[in-house]
Backbone of each chain as ProteinMPNN parsed JSONL, in Angstrom:
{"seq_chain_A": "XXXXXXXXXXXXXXXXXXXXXXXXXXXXXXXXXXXXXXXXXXXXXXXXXXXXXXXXXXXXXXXXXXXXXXXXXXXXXXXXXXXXXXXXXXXXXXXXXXXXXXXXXXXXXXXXXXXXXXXXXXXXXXXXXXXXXXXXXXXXXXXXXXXXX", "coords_chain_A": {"N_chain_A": [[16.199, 3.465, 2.752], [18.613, 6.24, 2.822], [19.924, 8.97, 1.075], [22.115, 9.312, 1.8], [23.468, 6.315, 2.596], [23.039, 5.27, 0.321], [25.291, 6.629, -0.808], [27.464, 5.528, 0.866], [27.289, 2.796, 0.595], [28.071, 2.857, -1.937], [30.492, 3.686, -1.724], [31.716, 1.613, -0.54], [31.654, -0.566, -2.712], [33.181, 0.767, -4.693], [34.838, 0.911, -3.943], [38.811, 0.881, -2.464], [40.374, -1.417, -4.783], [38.514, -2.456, -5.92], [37.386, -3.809, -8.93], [35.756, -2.428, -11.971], [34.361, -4.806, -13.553], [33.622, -6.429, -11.251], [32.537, -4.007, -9.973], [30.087, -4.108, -11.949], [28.883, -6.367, -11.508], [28.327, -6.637, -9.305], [26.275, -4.281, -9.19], [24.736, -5.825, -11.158], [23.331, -7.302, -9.849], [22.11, -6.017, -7.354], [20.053, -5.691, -9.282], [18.895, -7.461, -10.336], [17.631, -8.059, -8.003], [16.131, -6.14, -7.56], [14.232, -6.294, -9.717], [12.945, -8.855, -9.057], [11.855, -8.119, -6.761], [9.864, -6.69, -7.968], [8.286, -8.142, -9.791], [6.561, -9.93, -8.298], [4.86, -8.203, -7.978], [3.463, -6.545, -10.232], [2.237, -9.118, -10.687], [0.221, -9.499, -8.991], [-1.496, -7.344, -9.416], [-2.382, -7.783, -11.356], [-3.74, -9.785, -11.028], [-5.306, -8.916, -9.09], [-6.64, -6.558, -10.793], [-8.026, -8.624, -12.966], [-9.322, -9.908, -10.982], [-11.315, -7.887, -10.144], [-13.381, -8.25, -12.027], [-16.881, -8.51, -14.071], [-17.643, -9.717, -16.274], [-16.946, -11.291, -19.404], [-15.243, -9.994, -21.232], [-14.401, -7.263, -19.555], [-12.194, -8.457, -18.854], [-10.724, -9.303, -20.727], [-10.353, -6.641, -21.628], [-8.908, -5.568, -19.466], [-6.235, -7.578, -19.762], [-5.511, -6.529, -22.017], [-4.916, -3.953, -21.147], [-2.965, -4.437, -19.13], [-0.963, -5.665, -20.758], [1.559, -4.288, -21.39], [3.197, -3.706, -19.671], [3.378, -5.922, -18.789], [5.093, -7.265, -20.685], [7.467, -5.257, -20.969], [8.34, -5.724, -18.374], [9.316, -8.423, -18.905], [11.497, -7.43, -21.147], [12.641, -6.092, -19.73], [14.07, -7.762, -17.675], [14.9, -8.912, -19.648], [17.367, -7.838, -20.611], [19.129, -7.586, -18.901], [19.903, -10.151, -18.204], [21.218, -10.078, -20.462], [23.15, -8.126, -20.071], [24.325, -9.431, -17.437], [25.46, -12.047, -18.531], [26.971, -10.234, -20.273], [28.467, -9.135, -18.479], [30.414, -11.411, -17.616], [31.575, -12.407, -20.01], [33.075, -10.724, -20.503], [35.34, -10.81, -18.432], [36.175, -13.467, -19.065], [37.42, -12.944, -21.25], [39.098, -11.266, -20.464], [38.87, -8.671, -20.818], [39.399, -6.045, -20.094], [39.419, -3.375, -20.026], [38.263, -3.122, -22.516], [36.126, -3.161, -22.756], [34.647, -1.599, -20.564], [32.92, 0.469, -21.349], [30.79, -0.906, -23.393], [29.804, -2.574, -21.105], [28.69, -0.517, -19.556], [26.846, 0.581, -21.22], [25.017, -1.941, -22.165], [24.208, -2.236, -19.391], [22.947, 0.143, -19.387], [20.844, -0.713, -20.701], [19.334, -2.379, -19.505], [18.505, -0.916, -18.066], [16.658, 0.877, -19.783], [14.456, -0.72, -20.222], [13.627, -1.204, -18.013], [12.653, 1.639, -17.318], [10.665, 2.213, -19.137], [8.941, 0.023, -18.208], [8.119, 1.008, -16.026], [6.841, 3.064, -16.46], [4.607, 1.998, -18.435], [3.78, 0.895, -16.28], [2.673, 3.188, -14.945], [-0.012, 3.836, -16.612], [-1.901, 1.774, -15.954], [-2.212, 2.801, -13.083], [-0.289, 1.559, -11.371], [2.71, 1.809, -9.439], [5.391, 1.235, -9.632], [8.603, 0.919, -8.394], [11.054, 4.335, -9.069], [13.006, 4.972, -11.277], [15.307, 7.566, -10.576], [14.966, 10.876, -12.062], [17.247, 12.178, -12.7], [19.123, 9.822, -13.474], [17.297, 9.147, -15.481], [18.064, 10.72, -17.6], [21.086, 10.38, -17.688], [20.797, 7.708, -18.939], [19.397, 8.151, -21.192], [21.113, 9.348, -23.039], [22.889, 7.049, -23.635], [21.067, 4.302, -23.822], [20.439, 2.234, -25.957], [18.366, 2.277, -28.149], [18.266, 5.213, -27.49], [15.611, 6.691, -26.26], [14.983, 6.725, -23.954], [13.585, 8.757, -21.441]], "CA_chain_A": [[17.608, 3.848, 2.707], [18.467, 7.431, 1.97], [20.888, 9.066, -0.315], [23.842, 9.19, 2.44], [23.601, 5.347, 2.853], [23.474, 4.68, -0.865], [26.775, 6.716, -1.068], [28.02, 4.704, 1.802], [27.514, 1.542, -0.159], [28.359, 3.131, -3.275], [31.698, 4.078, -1.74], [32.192, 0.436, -0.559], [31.265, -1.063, -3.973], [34.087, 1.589, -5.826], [36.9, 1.343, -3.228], [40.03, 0.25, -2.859], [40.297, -2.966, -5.223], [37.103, -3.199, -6.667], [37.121, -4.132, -10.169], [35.36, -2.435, -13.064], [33.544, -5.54, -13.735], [33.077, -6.517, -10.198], [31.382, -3.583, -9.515], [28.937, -4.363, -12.819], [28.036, -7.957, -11.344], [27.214, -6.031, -7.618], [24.902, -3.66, -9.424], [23.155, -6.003, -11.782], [22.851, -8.582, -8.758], [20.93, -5.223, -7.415], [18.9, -4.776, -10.374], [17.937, -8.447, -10.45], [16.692, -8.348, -6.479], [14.804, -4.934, -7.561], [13.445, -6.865, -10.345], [12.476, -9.979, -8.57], [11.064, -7.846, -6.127], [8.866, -6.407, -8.873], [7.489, -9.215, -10.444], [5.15, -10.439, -8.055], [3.578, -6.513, -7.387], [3.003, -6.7, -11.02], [1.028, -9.88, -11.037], [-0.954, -8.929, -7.751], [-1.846, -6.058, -9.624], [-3.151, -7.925, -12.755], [-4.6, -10.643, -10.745], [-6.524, -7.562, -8.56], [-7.688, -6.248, -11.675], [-9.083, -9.274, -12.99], [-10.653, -10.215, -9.964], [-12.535, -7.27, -10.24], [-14.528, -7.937, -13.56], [-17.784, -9.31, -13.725], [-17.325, -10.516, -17.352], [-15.568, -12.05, -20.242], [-15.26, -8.529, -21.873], [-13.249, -6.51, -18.713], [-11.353, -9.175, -18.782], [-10.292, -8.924, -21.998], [-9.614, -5.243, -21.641], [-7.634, -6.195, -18.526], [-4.883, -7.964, -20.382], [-4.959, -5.491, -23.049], [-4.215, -2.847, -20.524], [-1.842, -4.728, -18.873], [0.367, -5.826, -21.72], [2.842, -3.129, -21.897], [3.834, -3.491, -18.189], [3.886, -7.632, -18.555], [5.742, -7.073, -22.091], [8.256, -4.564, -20.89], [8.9, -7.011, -17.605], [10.266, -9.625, -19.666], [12.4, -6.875, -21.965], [13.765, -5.65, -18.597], [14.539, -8.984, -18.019], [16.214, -10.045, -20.976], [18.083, -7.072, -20.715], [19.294, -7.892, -17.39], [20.66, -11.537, -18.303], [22.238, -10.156, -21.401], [24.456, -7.677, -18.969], [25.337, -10.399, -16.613], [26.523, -12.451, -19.399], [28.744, -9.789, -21.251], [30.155, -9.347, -17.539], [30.975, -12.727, -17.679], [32.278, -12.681, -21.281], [34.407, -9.762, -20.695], [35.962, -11.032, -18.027], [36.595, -14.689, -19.82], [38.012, -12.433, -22.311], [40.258, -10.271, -19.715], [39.328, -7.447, -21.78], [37.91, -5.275, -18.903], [39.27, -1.848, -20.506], [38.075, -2.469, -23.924], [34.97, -3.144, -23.015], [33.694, -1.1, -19.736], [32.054, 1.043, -22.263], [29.675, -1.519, -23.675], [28.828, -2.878, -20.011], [27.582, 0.129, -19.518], [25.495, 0.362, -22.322], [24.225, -2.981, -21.233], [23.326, -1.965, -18.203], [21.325, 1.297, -19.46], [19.75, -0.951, -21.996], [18.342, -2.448, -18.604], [17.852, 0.79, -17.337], [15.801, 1.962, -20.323], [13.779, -1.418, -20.752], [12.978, -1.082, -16.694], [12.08, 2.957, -17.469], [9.921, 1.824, -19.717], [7.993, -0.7, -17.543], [7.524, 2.178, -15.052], [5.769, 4.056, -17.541], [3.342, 1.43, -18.108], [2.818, 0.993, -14.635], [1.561, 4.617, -14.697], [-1.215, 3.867, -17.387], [-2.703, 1.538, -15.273], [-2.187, 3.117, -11.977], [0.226, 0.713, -10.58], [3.362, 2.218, -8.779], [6.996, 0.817, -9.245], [9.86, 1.925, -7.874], [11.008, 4.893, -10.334], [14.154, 5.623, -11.333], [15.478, 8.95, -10.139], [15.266, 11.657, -13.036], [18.865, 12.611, -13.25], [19.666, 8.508, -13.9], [16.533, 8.888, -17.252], [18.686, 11.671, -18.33], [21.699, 9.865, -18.25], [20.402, 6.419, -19.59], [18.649, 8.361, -22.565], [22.441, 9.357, -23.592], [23.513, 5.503, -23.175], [20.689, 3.367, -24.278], [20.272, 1.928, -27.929], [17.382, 2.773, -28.681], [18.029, 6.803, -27.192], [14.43, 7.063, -25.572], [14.483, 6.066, -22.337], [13.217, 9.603, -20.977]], "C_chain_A": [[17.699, 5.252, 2.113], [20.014, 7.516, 1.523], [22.17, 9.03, -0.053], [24.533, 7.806, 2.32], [23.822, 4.969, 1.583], [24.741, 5.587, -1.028], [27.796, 6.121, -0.275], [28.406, 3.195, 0.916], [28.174, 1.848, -1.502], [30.348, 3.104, -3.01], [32.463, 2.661, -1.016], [32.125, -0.135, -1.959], [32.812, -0.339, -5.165], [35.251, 1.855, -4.861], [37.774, 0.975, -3.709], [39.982, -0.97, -3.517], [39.422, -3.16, -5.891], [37.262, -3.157, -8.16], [36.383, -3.018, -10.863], [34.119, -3.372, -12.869], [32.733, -6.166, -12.474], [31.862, -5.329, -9.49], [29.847, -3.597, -10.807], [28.063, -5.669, -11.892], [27.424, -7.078, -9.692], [25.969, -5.423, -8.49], [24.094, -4.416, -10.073], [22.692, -7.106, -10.642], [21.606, -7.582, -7.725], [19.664, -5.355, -8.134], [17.959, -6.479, -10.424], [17.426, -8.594, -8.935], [15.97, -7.004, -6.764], [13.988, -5.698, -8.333], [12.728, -7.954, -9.818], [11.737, -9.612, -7.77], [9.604, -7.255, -7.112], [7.482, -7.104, -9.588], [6.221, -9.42, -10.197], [4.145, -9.25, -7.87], [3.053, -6.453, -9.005], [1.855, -7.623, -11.104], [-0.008, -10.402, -10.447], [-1.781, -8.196, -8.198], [-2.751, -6.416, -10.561], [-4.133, -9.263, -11.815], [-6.007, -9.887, -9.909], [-7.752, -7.251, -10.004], [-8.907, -7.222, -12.695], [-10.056, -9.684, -11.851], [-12.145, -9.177, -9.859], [-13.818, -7.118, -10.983], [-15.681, -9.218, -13.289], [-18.252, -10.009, -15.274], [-16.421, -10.525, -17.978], [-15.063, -10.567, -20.65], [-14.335, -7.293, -21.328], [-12.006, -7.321, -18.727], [-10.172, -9.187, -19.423], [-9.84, -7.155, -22.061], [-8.563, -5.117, -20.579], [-6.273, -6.502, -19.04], [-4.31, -7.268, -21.421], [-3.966, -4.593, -22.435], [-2.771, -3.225, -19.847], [-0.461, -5.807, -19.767], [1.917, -5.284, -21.487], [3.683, -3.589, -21.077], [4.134, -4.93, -18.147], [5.185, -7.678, -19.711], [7.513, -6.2, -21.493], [9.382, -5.376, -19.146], [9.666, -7.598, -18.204], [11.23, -9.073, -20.361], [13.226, -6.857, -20.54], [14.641, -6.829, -17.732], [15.682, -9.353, -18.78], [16.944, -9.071, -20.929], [19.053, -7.462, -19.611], [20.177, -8.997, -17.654], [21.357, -11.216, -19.31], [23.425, -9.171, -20.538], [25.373, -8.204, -18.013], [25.911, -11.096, -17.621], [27.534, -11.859, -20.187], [28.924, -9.539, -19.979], [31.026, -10.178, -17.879], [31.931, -12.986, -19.177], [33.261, -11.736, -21.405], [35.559, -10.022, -19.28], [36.698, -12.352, -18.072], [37.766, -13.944, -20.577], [39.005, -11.653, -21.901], [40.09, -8.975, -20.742], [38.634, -6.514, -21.041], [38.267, -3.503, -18.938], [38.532, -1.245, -21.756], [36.424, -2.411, -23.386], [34.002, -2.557, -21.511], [32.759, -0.128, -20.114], [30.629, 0.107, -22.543], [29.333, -2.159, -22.627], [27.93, -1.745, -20.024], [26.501, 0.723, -20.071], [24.532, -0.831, -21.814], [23.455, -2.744, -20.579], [22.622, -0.957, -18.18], [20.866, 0.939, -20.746], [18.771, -1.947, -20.924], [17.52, -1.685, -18.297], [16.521, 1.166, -18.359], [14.673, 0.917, -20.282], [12.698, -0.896, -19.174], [11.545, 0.65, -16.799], [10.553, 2.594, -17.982], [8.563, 1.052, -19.156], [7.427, -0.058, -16.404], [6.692, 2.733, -15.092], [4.789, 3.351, -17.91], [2.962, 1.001, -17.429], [2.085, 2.063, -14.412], [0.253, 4.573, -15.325], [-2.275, 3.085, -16.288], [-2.605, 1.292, -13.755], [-1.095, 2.184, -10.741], [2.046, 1.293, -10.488], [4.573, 1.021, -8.929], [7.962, 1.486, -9.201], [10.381, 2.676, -8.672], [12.598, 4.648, -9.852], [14.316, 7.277, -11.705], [15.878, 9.96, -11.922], [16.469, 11.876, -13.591], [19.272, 11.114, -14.063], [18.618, 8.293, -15.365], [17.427, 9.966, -17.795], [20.226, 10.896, -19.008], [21.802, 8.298, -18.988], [19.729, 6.982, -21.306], [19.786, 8.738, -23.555], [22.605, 8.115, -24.08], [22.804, 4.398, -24.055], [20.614, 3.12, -25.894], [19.574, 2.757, -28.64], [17.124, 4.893, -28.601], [16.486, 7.46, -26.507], [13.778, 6.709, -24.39], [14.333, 7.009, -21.724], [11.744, 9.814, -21.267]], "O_chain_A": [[17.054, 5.546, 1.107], [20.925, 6.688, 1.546], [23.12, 8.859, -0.818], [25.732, 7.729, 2.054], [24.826, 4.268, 1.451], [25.505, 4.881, -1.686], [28.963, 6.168, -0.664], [29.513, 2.703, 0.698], [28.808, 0.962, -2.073], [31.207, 2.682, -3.784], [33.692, 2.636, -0.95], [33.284, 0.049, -2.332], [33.269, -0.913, -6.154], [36.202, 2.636, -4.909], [37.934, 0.7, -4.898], [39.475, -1.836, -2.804], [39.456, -4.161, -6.605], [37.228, -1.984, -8.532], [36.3, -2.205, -9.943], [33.101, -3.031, -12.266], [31.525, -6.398, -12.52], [30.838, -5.536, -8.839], [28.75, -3.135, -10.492], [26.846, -5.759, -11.728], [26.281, -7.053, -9.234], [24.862, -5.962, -8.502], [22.887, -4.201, -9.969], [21.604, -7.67, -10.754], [20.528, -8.06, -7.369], [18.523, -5.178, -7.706], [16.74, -6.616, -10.52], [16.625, -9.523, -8.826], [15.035, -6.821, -5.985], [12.894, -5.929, -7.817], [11.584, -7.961, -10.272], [10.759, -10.341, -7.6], [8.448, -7.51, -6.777], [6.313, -6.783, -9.802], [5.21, -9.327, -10.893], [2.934, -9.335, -7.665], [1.841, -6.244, -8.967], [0.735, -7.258, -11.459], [-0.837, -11.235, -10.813], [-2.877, -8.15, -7.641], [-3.761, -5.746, -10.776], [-5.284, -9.488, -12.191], [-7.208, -10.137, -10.017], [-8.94, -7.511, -10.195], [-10.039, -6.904, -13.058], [-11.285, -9.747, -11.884], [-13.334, -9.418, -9.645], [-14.807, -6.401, -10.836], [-15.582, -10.292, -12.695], [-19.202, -10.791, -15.309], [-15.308, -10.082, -17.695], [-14.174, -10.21, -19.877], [-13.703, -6.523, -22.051], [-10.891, -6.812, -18.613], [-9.017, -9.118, -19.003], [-8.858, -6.765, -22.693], [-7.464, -4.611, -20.809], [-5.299, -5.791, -18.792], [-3.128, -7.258, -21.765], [-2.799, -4.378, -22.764], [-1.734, -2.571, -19.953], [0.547, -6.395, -19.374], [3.019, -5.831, -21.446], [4.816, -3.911, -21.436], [5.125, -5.261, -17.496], [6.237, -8.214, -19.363], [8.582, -6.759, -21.74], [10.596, -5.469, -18.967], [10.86, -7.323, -18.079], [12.165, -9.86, -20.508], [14.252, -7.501, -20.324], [15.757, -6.635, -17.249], [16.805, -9.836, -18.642], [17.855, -9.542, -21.609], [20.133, -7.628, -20.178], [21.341, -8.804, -17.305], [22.349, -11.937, -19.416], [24.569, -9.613, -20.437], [26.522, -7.874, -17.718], [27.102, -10.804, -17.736], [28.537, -12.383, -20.671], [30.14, -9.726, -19.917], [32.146, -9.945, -18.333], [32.892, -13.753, -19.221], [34.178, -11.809, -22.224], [36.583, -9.339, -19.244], [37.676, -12.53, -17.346], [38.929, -14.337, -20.496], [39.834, -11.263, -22.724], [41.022, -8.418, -21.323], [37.468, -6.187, -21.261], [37.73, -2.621, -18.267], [38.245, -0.103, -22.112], [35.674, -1.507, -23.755], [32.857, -2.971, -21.333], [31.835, 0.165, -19.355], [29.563, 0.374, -21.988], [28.226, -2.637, -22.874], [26.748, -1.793, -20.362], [25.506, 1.233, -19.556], [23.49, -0.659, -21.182], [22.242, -2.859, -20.756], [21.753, -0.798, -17.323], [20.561, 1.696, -21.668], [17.652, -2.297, -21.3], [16.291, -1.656, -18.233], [15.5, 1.661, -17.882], [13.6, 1.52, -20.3], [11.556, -0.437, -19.163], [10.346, 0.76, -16.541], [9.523, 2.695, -17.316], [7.417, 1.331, -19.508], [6.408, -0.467, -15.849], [5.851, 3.015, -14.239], [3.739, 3.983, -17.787], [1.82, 0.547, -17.506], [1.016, 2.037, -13.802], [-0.663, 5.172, -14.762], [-3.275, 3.649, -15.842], [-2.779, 0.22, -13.175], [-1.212, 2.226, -9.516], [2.669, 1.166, -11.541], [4.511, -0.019, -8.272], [8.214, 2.507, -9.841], [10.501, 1.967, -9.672], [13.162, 4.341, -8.802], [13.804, 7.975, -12.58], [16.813, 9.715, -12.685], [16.719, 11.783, -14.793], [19.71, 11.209, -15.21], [18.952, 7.492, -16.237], [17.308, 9.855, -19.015], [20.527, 10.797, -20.198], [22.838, 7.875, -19.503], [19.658, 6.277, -22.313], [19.606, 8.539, -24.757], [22.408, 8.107, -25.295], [23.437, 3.68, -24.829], [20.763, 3.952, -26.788], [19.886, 3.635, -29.444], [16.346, 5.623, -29.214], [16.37, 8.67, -26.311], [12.633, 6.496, -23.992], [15.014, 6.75, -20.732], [11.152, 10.78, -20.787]]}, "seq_chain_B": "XXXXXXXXXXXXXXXXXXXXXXXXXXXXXXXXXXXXXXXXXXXXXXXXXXXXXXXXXXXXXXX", "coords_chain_B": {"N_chain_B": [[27.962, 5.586, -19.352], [29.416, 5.449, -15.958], [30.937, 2.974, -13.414], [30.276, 4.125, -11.07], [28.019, 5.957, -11.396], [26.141, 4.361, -12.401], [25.602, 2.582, -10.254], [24.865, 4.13, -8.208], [22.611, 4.58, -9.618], [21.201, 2.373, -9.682], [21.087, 1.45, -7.318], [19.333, 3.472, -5.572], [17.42, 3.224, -6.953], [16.851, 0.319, -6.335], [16.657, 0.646, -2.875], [14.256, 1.552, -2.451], [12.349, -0.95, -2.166], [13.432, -2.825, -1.399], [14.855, -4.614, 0.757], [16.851, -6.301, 0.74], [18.707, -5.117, -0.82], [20.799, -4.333, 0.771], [22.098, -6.833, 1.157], [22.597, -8.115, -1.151], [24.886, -6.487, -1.913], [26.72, -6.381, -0.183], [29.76, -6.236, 0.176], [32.211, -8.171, 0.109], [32.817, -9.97, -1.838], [34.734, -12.273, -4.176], [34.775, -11.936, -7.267], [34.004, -14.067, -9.192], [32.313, -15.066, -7.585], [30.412, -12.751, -6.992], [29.644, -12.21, -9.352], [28.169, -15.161, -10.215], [26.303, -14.494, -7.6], [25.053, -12.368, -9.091], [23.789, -13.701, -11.232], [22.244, -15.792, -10.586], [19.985, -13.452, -9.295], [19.185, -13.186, -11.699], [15.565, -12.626, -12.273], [12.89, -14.979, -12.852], [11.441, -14.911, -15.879], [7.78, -13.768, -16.821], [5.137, -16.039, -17.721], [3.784, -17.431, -20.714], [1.955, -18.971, -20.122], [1.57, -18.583, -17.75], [0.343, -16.495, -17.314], [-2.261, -17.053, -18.986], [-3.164, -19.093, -17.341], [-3.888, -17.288, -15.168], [-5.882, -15.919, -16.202], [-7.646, -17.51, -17.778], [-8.903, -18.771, -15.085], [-10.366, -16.812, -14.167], [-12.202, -16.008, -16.517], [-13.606, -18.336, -16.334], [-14.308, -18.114, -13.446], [-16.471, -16.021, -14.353], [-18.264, -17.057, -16.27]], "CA_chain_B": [[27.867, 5.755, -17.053], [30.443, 5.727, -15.196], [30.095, 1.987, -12.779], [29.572, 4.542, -9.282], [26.822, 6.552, -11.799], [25.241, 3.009, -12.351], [25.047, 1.827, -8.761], [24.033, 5.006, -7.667], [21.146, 5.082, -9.794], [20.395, 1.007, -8.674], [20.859, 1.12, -5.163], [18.54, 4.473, -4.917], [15.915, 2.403, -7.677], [16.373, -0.854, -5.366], [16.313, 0.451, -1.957], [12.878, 2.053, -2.184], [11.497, -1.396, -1.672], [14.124, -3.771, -1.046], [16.349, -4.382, 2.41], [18.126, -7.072, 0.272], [20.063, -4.951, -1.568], [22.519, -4.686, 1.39], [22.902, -8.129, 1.073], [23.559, -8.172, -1.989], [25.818, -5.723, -2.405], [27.527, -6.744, 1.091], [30.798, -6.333, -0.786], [33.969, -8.519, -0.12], [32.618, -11.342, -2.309], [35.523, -11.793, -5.401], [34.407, -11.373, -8.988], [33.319, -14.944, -9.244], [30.798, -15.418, -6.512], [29.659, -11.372, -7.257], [28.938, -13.002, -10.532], [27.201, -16.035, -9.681], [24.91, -13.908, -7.447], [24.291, -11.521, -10.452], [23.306, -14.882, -12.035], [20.861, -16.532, -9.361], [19.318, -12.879, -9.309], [18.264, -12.542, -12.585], [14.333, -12.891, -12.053], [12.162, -15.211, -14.098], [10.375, -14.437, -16.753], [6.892, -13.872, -16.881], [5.184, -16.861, -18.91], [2.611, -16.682, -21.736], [1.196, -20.086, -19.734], [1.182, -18.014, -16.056], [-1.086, -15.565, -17.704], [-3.411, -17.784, -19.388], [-3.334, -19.593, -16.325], [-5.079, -16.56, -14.611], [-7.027, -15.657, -17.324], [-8.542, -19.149, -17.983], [-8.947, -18.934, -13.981], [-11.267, -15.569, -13.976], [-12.944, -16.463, -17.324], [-14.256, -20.04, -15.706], [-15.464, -17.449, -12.362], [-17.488, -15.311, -14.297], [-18.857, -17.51, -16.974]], "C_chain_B": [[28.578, 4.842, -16.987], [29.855, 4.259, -14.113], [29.464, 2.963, -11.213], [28.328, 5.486, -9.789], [25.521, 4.989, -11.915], [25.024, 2.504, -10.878], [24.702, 2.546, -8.247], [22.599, 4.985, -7.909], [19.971, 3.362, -9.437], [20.324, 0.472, -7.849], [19.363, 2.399, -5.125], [17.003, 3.87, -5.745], [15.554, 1.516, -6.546], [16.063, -0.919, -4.024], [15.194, 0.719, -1.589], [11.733, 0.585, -1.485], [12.486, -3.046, -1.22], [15.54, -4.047, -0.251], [16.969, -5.404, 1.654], [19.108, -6.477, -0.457], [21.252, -4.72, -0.449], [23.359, -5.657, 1.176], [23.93, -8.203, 0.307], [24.681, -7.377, -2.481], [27.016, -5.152, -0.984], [28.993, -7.12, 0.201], [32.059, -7.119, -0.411], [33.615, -9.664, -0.89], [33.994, -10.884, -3.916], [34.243, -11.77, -6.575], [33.236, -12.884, -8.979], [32.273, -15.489, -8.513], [29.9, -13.779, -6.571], [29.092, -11.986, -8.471], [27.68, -14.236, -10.684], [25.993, -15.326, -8.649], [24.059, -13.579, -7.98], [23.253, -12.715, -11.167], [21.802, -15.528, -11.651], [19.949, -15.025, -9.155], [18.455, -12.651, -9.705], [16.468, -13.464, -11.992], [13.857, -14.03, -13.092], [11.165, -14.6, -14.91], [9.233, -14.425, -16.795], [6.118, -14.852, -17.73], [3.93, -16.624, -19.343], [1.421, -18.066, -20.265], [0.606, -19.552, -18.473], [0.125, -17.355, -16.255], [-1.996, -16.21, -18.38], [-3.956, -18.185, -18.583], [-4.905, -18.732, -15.169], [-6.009, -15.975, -15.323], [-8.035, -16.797, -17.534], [-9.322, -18.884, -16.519], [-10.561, -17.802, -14.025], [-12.549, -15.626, -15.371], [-14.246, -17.796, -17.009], [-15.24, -18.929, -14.382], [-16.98, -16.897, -13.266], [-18.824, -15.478, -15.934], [-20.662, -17.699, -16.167]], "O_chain_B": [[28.6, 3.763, -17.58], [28.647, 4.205, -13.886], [28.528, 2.617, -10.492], [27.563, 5.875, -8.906], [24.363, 4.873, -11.516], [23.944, 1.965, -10.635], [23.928, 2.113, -7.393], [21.668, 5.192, -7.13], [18.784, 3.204, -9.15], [19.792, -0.58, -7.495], [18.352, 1.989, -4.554], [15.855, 4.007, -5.321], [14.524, 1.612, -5.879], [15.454, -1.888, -3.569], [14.83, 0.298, -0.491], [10.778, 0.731, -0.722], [12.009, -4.103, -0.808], [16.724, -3.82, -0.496], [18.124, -5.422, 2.078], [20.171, -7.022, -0.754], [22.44, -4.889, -0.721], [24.582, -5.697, 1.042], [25.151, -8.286, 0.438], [25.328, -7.72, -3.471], [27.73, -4.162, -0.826], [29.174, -8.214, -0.335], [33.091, -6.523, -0.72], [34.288, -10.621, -0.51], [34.15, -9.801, -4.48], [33.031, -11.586, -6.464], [32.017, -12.821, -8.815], [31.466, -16.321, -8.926], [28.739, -13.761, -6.162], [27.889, -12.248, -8.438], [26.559, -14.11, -11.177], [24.816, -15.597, -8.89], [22.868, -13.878, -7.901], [22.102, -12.491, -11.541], [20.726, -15.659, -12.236], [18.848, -15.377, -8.733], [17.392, -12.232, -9.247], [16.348, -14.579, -11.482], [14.423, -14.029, -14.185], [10.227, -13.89, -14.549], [9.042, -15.639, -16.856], [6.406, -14.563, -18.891], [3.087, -15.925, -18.781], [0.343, -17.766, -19.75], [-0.517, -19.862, -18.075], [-0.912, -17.475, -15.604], [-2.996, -15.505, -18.241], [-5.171, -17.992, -18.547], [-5.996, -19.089, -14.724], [-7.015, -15.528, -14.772], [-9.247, -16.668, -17.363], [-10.533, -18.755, -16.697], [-11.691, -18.273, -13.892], [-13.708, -15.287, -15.131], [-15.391, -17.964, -17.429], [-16.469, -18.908, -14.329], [-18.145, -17.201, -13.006], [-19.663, -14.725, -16.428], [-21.575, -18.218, -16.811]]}, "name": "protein", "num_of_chains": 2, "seq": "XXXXXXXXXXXXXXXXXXXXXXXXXXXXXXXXXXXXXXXXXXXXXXXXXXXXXXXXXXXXXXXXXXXXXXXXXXXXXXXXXXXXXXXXXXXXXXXXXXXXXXXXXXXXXXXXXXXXXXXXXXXXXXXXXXXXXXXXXXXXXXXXXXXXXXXXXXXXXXXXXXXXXXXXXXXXXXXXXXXXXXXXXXXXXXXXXXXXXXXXXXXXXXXXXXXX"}
């Protein structure tokens, strides 16, 4: 898909009518089919690399190496289910001006956990989908922690 | 960010490897079934047991 088509969808997603919060639950319903797509290339990747060892010892450096990238999975994760639930709690709560601010924190405390798991895909050579530079610039504004660049 | 700075930057993350995000983001669904997607999306978690699993697995080969 290129960048016309994602403003195509983008400009369905933010038309006439669309919610605030509605368009949070489209994008993280995105972010969890990028993630889901992720998963298993991750544990292709770790099951590759063990397959390749011919003892206990690579093995063991195997899971070392791939920590970060299994570790930072599961943050990007939990990040992920805590954004769909404050949708859900801010729209229980009808409070969908006070709080479109802290969705989107939320959702670039996905952003930074995901960044993150990118970056230890690079250590050990394994390729996931990046997120586009301009979007680490503005997530490193946004997220909690401030270091998602 | 702005929600059309956020879906910009996770449609152009998600389409690199995934034709479902049209689906999902096939837009006239209301709030409550956009939600419930969001929901059934989230991924599972990776478990400590999955990775032992293949670890135990490759440990047993090359014993």
């Amino acid at each position: 898909m290129n960048r016309f088509l994602s403003l195509v969808v983008i400009a369905a997603l933010t038309g006439c009518g669309a919610s605030a919060l509605s368009t949070h639950a489209r994008a993280a319903s995105v972010a969890g089919v990028t993630l889901g797509t992720v998963r298993p290339v991750i544990l292709q990747h770790f099951e590759q690399s063990l397959g390749g060892c011919q003892d206990a010892a690579c093995i063991s450096r195997q899971v070392e190496q791939h920590q970060a990238v299994l570790f930072s999975y599961n943050a990007s994760r939990a990040a992920l289910s805590t954004w769909v639930e404050a949708i859900a709690l801010a729209h229980a709560a009808d409070s969908q001006g006070v709080t479109t601010d802290a969705l989107g924190r939320a959702a670039a405390g996905f952003l930074a956990a995901y960044v993150d798991m990118v970056d230890a895909g690079h250590i050990i050579e394994l390729e996931l989908p990046a997120v586009p530079p301009e979007v680490r610039i503005i997530v490193s504004g946004l997220a909690p922690r401030g270091d998602a660049t | 960010m702005s929600p059309e700075q956020l879906a910009l930057a996770l449609i152009e993350m998600a389409a690199r490897i995934a034709p479902e995000v049209i689906r999902a983001l096939s837009g006239t669904d209301d709030f409550d079934t956009a939600l419930a997607r969001a929901r059934a999306n989230v991924p599972a978690a990776i478990t400590r047991d999955e990775i032992d699993d293949m670890v135990n697995r490759h440990l047993d080969r090359v014993k």
